[in-house]
C-alpha positions in Angstrom: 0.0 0.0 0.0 1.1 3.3 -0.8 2.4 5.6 2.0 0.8 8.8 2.4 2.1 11.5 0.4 -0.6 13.7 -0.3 -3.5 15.6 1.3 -7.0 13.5 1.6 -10.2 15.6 2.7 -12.0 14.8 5.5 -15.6 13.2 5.4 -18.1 14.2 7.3 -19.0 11.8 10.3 -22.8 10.4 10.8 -24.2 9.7 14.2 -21.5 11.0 16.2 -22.2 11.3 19.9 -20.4 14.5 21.2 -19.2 14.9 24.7 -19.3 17.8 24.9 -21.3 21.1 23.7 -19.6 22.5 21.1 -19.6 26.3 22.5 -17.4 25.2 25.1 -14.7 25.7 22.4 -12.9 27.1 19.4 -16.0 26.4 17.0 -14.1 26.5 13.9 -11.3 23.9 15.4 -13.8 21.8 17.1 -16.4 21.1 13.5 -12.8 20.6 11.8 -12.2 17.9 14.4 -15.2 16.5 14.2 -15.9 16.6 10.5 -12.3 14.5 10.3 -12.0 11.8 12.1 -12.1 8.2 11.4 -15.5 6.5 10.4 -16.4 3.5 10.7 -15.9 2.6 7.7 -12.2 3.1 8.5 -11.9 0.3 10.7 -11.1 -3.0 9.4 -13.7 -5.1 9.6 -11.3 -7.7 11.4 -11.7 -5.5 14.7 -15.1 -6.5 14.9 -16.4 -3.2 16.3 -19.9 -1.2 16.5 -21.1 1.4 14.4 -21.6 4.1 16.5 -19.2 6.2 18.0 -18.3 8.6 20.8 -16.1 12.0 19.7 -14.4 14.3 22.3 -13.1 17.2 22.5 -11.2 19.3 25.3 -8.7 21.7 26.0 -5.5 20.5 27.2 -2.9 20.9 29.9 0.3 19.3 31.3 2.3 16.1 29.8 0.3 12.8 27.9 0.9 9.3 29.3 2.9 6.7 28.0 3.6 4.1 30.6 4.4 4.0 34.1 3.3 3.2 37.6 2.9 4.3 40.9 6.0 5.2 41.7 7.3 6.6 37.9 5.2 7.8 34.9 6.8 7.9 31.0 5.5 11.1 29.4 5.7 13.5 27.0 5.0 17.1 26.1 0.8 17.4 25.2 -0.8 20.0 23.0 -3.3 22.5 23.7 -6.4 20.6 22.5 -7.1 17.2 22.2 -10.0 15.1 20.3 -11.0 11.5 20.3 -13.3 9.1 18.9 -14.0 5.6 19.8 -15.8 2.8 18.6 -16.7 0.2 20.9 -16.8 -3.4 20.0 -18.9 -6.3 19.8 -19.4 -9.2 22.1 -16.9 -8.6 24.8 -14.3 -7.9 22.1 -11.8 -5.0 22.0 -13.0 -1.3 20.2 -10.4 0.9 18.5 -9.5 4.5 19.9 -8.3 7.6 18.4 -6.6 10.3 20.1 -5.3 13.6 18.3 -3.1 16.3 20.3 -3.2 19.4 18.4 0.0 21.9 19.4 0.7 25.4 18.5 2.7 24.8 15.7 4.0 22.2 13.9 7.6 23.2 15.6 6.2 22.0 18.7 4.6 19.0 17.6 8.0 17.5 16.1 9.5 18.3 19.5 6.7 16.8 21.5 7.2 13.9 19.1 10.6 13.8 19.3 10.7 13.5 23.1 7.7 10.9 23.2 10.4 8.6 20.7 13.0 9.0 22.7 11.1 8.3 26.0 9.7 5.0 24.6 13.2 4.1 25.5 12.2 4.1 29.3 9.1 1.9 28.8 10.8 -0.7 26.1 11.8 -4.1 28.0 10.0 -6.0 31.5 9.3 -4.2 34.4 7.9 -5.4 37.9 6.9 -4.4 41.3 5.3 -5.1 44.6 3.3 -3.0 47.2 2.0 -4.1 50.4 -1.2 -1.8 52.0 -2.1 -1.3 55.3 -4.4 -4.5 55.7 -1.6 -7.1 54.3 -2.7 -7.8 51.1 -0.1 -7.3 48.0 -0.5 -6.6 44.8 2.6 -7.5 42.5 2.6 -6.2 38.1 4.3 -7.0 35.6 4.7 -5.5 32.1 6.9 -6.5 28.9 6.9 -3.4 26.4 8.3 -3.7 22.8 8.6 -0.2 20.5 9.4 0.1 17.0 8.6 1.7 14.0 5.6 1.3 11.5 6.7 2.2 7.7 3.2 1.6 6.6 2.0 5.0 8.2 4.9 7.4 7.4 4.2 11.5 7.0 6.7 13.5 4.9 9.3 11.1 5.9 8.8 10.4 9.2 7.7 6.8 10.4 5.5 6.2 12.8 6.6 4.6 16.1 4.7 1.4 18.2 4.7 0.5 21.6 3.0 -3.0 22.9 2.5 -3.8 26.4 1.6 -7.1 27.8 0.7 -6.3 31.8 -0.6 -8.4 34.3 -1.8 -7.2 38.4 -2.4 -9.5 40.6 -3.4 -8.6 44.3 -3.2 -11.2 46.8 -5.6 -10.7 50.2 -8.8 -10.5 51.5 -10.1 -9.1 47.9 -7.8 -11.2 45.7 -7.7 -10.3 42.2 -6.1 -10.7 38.8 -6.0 -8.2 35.4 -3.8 -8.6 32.3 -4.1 -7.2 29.3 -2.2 -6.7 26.0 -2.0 -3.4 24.7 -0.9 -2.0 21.1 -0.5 2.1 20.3 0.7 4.0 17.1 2.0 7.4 17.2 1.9 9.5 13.9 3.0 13.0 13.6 1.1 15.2 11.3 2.0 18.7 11.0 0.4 19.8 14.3 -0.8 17.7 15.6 0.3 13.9 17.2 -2.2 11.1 16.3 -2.3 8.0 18.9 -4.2 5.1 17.1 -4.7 2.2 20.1 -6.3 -0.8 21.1 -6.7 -2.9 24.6 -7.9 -6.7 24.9 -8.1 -6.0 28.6 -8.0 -9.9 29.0 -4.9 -11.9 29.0 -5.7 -13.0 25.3 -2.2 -11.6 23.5 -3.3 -9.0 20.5 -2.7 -11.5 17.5 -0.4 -10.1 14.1 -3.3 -9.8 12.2 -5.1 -7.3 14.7 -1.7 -5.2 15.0 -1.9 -5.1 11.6 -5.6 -3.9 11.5 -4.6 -1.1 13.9 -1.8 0.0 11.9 -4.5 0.6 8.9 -6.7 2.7 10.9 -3.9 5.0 12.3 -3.2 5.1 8.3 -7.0 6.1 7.8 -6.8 8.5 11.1 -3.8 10.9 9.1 -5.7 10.5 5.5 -8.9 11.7 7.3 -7.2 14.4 9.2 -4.9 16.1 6.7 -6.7 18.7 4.6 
């Protein structure tokens, strides 16, 4: 498939549930958001998700999580907006989620981008850890994280970047429990803005090649829907 080289307009979006009223923002910025997101058409059938959607939009403060736990969070530099839209899916099976932080200026953006590659580095490999709370139960993680790049999506020469984390909680006590999941993001920089295309089994079924693959074309769709 061919990378993207040139600009694609945006299509309008159908049944869209907002969550927020729209005069709560920049109006122009927020109906270009809105009117350029993904559809659901966008989304490989092979993620097996529902048609209707839920789209965000909210000013934005501070730094934008990439992993991390109590003790230490990985982040990186956010915008001043940010928008999302998410489709959930069917039967108990994963949805697909879209988040776009819009900066300044595009100076900004390859900055902001540039420190989230380099900080991948600090969430790349296993990490582990233990806490013990007042009442004597423990609750011990896990996480192994692999990064790397993804040609397929690549914007004026830059390649996107991937980061896949397989984590798994389990407390031990009077309220014993046990979550894993397996989680898979893509990173695109476009102009502005930073596009972070991601899906979560939240179960300890492992994300198969084919998914990964499925999210790669949607963060593909996400920049040809965005760029004007």
């Amino acid at each position: 498939m061919k990378k993207i080289a040139a600009a694609v307009a945006g299509m309008a979006l159908v049944g869209v549930g907002l969550a927020a009223p729209a005069q709560a923002y920049d109006r122009d910025l927020y109906a270009f958001a809105a009117s350029h997101m993904i559809g659901h058409e966008d989304v490989p059938a092979s993620l097996n998700v529902k048609k209707g959607a839920n789209f965000g939009a909210f000013p934005q403060s501070g730094k934008n999580f990439l992993c991390g736990n109590e003790t230490k969070q990985v982040e990186y530099a956010g915008g001043n907006y940010q928008f999302t839209m998410s489709y959930n899916g069917r039967k108990g099976s994963s949805g697909i989620n879209v988040l776009i932080s819009q900066y300044g200026s595009a100076q900004q953006a390859i900055k902001a981008f540039d420190e989230l590659k380099k900080s991948l580095g600090q969430c790349a490999g296993p990490a582990n850890g233990q806490q013990t709370y007042d009442d004597g139960s423990t609750d011990t993680w896990s996480r192994l994280t692999t990064t790397g790049n993804v040609p397929l999506v690549t914007v004026a020469g830059v390649q996107s970047v991937f980061m896949n984390e397989n984590y798994e909680d389990v407390t031990i006590g009077e309220y014993p429990n046990r979550y894993t999941s397996d989680s898979y993001n893509v990173y695109t920089l476009v102009n502005d803005v930073i596009i972070s295309t991601s899906r979560y089994t939240g179960s300890e079924i492992n994300m198969s090649a084919k998914e990964r693959r499925a999210v790669n074309q949607v963060a593909f769709n996400a920049v040809t829907r965005w760029v004007d």
